[in-house]
N, C-alpha and C positions, 0 to 999 in steps of 0.2 A: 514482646508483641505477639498476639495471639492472630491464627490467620486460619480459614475454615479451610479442609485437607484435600476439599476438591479441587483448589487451583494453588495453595503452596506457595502464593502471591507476599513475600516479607515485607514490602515497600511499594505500595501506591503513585501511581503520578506526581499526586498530591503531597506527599509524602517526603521528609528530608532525608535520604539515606544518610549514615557517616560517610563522613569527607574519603577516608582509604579507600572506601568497599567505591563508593560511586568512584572516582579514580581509576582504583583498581580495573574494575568492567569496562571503564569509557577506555581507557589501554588497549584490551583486551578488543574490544569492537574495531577499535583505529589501527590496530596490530593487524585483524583479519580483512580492512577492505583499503587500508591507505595507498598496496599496491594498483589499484585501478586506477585512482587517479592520476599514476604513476607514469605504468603500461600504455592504456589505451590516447592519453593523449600521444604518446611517442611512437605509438603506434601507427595513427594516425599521418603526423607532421612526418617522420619519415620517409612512408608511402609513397607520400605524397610532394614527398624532394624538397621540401624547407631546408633550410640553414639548421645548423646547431643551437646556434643562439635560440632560434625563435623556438625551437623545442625545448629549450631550459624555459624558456619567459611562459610557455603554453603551461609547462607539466606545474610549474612553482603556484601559475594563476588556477589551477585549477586545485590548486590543496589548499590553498587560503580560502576562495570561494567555498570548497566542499567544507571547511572548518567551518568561516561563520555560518553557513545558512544551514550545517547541522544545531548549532545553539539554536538560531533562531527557530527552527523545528521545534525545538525542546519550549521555550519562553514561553510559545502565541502569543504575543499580542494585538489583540483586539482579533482583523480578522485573518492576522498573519500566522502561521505556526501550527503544527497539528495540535503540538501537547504533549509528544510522545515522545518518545526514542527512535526518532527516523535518522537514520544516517544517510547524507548524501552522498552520489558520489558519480563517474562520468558513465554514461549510459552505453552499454555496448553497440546497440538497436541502431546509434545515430557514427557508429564507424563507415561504415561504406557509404552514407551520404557525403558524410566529414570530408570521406579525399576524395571522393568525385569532382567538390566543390573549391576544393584547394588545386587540385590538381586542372582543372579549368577553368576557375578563375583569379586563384591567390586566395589570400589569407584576409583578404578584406575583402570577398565576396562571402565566403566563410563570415567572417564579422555581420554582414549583412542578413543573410540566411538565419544566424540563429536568435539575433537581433528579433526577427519577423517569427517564427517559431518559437521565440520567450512572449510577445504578445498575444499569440494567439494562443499558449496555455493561459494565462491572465485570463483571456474571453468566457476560457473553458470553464476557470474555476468561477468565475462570476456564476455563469451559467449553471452549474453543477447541478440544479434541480430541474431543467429542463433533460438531462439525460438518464435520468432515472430509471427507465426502463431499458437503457443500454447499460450499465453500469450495474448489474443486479449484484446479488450476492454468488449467482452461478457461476456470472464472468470474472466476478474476482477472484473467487476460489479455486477457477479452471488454472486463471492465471499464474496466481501463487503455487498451484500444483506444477505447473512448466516452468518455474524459475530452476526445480533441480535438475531437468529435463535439460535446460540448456547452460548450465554451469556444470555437471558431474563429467564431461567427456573430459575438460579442460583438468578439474581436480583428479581423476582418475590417472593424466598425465601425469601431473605431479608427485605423481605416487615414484614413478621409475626414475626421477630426477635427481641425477649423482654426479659429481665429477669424473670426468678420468681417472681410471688409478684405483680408485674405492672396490669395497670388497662387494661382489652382486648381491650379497644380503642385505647390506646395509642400508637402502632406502626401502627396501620393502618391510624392514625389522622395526626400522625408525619410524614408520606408521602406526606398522601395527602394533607398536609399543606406546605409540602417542594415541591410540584411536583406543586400545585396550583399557589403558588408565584414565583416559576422562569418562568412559562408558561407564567406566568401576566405579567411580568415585559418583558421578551421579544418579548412579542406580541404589548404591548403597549408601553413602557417606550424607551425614548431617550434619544441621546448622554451616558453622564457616568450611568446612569440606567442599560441602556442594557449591557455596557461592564461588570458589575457587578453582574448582573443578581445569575450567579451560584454560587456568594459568599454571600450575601446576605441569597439565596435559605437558602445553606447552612447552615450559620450562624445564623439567624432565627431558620429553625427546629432544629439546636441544642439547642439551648434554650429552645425550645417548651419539647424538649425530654427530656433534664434536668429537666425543672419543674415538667414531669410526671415522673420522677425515668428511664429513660432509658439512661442515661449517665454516665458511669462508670469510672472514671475518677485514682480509686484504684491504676490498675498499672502504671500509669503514674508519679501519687508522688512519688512511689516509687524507680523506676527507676534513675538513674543515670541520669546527663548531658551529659556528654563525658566517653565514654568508647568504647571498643574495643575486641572481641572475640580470645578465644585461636586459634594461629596458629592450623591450622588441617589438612595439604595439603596431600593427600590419598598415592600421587606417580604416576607411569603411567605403564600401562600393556604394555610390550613392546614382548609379547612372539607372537601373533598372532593367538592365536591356534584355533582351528574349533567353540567355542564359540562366539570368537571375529568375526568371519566371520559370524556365523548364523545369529548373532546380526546387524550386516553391514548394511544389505538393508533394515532392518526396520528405521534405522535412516536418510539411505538415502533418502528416501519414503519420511519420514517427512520433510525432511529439503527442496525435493523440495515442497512441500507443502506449509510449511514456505514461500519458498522464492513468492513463487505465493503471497501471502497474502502480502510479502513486497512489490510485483511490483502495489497488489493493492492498498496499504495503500498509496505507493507515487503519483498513478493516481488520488486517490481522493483528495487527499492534494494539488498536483499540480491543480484542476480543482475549486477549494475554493479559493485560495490564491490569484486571482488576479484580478483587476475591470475589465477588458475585456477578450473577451474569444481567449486565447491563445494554440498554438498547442502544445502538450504535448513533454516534454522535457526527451528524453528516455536516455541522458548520467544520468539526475540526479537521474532518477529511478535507473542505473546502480550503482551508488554513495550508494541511497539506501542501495542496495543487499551487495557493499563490505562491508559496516559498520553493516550490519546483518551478514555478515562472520566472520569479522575482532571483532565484540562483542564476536559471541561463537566460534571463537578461545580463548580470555582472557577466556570465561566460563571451556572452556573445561582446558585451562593451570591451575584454580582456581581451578578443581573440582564441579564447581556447574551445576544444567542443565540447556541448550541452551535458549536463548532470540528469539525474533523475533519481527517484527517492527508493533504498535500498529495503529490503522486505526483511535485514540480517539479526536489526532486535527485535523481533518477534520470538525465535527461537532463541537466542540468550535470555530471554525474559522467559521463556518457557525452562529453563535450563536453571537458572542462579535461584526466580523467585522476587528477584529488585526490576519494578516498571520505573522508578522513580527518574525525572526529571536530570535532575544532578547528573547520571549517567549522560545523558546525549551530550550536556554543555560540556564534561570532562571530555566527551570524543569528540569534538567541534574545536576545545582548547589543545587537545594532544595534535589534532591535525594540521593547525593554525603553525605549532612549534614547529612541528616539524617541517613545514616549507621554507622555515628560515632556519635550519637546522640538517646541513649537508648531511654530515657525521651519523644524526638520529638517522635519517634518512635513508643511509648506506647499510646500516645496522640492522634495520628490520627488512630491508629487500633482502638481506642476508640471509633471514630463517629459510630453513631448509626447506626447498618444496614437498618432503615426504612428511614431516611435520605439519605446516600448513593443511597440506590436501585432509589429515587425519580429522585435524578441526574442524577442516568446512563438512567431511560427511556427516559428522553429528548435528550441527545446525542446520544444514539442507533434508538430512532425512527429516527433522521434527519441524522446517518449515514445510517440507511436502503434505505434512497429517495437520497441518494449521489449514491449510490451504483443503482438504479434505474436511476438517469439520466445518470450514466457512458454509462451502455446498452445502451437509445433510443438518446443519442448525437452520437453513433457511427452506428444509422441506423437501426433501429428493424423489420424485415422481420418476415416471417412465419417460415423462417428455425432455425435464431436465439433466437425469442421466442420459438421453441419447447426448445432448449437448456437450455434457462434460466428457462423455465418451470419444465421440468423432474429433473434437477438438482436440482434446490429451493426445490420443495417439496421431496425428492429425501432425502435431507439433510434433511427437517424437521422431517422425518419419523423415521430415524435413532437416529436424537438427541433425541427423547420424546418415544423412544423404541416402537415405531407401526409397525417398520420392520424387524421380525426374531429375537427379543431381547436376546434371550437364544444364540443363534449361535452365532451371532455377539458380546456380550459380553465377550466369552471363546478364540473368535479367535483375534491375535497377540495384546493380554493385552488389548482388547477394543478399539483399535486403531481406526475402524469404528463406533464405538459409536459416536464420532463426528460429528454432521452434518457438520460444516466445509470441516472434515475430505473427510465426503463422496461425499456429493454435490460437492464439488472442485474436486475433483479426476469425478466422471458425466461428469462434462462439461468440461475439461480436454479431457478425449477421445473420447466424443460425437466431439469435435470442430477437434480432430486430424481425423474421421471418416470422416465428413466435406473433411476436407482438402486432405487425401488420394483417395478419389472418384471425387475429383474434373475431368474434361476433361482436356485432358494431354498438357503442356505448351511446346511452341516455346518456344528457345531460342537462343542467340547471343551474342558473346562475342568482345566486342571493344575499341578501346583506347577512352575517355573522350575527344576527340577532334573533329571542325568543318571539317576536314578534311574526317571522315567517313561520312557527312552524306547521301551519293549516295549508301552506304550500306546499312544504318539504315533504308533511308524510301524504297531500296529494300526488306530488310527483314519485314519492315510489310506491304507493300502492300499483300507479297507472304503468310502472315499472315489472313490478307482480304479477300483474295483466299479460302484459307483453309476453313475459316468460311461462306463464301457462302456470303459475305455480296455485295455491289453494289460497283460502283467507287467512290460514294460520302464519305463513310463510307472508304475505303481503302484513300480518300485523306485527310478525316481529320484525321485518324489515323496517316499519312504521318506528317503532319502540326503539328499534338500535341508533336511526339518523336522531330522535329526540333526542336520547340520552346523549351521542358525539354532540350535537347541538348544545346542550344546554353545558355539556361540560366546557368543551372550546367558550361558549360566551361567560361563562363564571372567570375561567383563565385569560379571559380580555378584558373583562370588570378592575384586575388586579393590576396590568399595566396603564398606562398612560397614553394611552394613543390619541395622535392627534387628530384624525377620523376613522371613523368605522369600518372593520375590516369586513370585505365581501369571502364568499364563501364558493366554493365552485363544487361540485358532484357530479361526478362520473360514476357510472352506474353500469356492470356487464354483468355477464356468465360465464365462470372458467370451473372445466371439471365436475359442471354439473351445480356448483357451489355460485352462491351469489355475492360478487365485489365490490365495495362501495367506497370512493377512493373522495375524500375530504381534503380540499387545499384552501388552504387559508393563509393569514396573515402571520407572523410569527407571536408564538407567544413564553411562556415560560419554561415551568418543568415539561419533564417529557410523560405521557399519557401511557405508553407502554412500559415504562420504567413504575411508574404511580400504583397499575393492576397488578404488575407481577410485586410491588409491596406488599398489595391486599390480601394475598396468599398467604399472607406471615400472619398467626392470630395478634389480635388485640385486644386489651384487656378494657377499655372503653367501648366498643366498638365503631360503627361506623360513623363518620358526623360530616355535615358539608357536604361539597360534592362527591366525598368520598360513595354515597349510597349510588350517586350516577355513574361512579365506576367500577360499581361493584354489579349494577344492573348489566351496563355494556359485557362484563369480564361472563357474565353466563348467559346472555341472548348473544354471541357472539365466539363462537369458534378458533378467532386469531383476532389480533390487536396489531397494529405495525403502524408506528410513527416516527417520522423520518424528519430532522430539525433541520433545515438550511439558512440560511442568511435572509430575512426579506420573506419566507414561505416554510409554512410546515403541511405536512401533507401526514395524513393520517387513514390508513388503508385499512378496513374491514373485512372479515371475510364470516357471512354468513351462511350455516348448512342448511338444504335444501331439505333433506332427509333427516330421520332421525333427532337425537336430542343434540343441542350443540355444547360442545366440551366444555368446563368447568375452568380450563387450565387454558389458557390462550398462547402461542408460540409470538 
């Protein structure tokens, strides 16, 4: 299979890998995050003075749950699932609510809490197209940038982590022998070298660490094959009382939190996964969000705390080359096993942490530069670097205790100790600040048909007015709403709709640049995907509406069409000055 050498893409979503290699990797992803849902539930229930029992029932519900709604990630069906290779898994951000909430009011207020915080993700993702403007490409990519920000303190630990007894070299050897050889083998090595690369790494320094005493292998023999945890299900607080509400908006906080981290984790997944660059796909993001609802619902029916969708195969897909499906359902099945699989279980909590930590720098460094080109693929100005600026360090500050560390620690369970936490929540209202000082938007409301357009290009002429611009500027703005016009109503001629869809126009000034923001009814292919075709010669040339795409693609400077469930919104941006570009972002 032949693959074009700017993205080194073997295997498409779409696409059936061989049964080993998808295997292989879904191993490999469930090897590097099955510890979380491990850890932080027991982390949690401990804290917070639970039984034992109910910390087996907690940690077991939560690697069943993280297995299936990783497949169903992988599947989508209809409007469930991104499509991708998201791995779920339990969400740090929701630890210091977790035992505030157990710890005053039990494990079936808990039940309650994320019960009401798996609904209100549900809301979000419905919604997904009303936040658009908080949800940018900036806030994603700020975000994905402080995922390494606030995971490297923890892997850096794990670097020094050795038994008693062992020789002081040896876990710093054992990294840097495991971080040496995956670097090597993916910098250099092809075809099945590189898809193998982090097993190998792996596989290697565990040997290395065996031979020098830092592989403990103890519980693992021990350990059963198959076994299964006492039932321990808490119940559910159904009384409401003023605890239950004080408790509310800290989880809600999180959970929008979470869901940001999930619209980022599927922008960078979607921006990996394919040999050309394609416009991003906001129903699957949607898809996304419901199966991060639809997970900590089962969490919360279970009693355990809330998941969220991990940003981890982005960079394995940046790393192997395989986006293909297969991989998530094999890490959803690996994860499924091993909750009923003590032994498994014991075996990979075993791997060394100097091992481990080696693996995650290489996938946290190249999700940092994912998270890096999300921002300058969507345009990096002066105003959106301040944003990703103040924000980044913002969060760095917070997660390494350089900002107010006594205050911040005491206030609502540590919640802002997160960089994550904080840096997202920054550029969050730095971008909604943005947004609300924008200069105030024309608008116009009309039916999705050729029949207005003596309205439409009257309403932006009188637009062109406003803005003081010339007649040249008022007729191509004329010329651009036509051409979106007639193409959107040619694109609703081909569906079947059972009334006519309305058409809405928002009309400003950013940058001196004039914006023309189209929302409509949903329709087919995607229109930014269609122009950046038209760039490819053809040996026919243009036929159909192709000529209205090919008009918009040079009276128009940028093209942005954004698909949701129910609404597509397709964004313009016209140059005031000058000739406008040829080549559309």
């Amino acid at each position: 299979m032949t693959t074009k050498p700017d993205t080194g893409i073997l295997y498409e979503p779409d696409e059936r890998a061989p049964v080993p290699l998808a295997f292989g990797l879904g191993l490999q992803l469930a090897l590097l995050t099955i510890a979380v849902p491990i850890l932080f539930p027991t982390l949690v229930m401990r804290t917070a003075g639970v039984g034992e029992a109910y910390v087996a029932w907690s940690v077991f519900a939560a690697l069943a749950i993280c297995g299936g709604t990783t497949i169903l990630q992988a599947l989508r069906i209809g409007r469930i699932g991104g499509g991708h290779v998201l791995v779920m898994g339990s969400s740090a951000a929701f630890i210091g609510v977790c035992i505030t909430a157990v710890e005053t009011g039990g494990p079936a207020m808990l039940v309650t809490l994320v019960l009401a915080s798996a609904l209100f993700q549900l809301v979000l993702a419905a919604r997904l197209a009303q936040f658009r403007r908080l949800l940018t490409p900036t806030v994603s990519g700020t975000i994905i940038m402080l995922i390494p920000v606030s995971v490297m303190p923890a892997v850096f630990d794990m670097v020094a982590t050795a038994p008693e007894g062992s020789p002081g070299f040896a876990a710093p050897l054992c990294a840097l022998f495991t971080l040496a050889l995956i670097t090597g083998i993916a910098l250099r090595g092809r075809g099945a070298w590189r898809l193998w690369a982090p097993v190998i790494g792996i596989v290697a320094g565990s040997a290395l660490a065996a031979s020098l005493g830092l592989f403990d292998v103890g519980g693992a023999t021990r350990a059963s094959w198959i076994g299964l945890p006492e039932f321990a299900w808490p119940g559910i607080h159904l009384d409401f009382d003023p605890l239950f509400w004080a408790l509310l908006p800290g989880f809600l906080f999180v959970t929008m939190i979470g869901t940001v981290r999930t619209v980022s984790s599927s922008v960078a997944m979607q921006r990996v996964s394919w040999r050309g660059q394609r416009a991003l796909d906001f129903r699957a993001v949607q898809g996304a969000v419901n199966v991060d609802g639809i997970s900590n619902l089962l969490c919360g029916v279970a009693g355990t705390m809330p998941n969220t969708t991990y940003s981890v195969g982005a960079p394995l897909t940046e790393l192997t080359g395989v986006a293909a499906r297969g991989v998530g359902i094999a890490t959803g099945v690996v994860f499924i096993a091993f909750a009923f699989s003590p032994k498994a279980l014991a075996l990979v909590v075993a791997i060394p942490g100097p091992v481990v930590a080696a693996f995650l720098t290489v996938l946290i460094a190249m999700l940092f530069l994912i998270g890096v080109m999300i921002v300058v693929r969507d345009g990096l100005d002066p105003r959106k670097g301040l944003v990703v600026g103040v924000a980044f360090w913002l969060g760095a500050g917070f997660q390494n205790g350089m900002i107010l560390p006594e205050q911040v620690s005491e206030f609502a369970g540590g919640l802002f100790a997160n960089g994550l936490t904080t840096g997202g929540l920054a550029a969050i209202l730095m971008s909604l600040f943005m947004g609300m000082t924008k200069r105030r938007r024309s608008r116009t409301e009309l039916l999705c048909d050729v029949s207005v357009l003596p309205e439409l290009g009257k309403f932006l002429r009188a637009f062109a007015v406003r803005g003081g611009w010339n007649d040249a500027m008022a007729e191509r703005l004329d010329a651009v709403g036509e051409e979106v016009l007639l193409t959107l109503n040619r694109r609703d001629e081909s569906a079947d709709a059972a009334a006519p869809r309305h058409l809405r126009l928002d009309a400003y000034e950013e940058a001196g640049d004039a914006l023309l923001e189209f929302v409509v009814g949903p329709g087919g292919e995607n229109l930014e995907d269609r122009i950046a075709l038209l760039a490819e010669p053809a040996d026919d040339g243009p036929v159909g509406h192709d000529v209205s795409l090919r008009l918009l693609r040079h009276l128009a400077s940028s093209v942005r069409h954004q698909q949701y469930h129910g609404v597509d919104i397709v964004t313009v941006r016209v140059r005031t000055t000058g000739v406008a570009s040829d080549h559309p972002t």
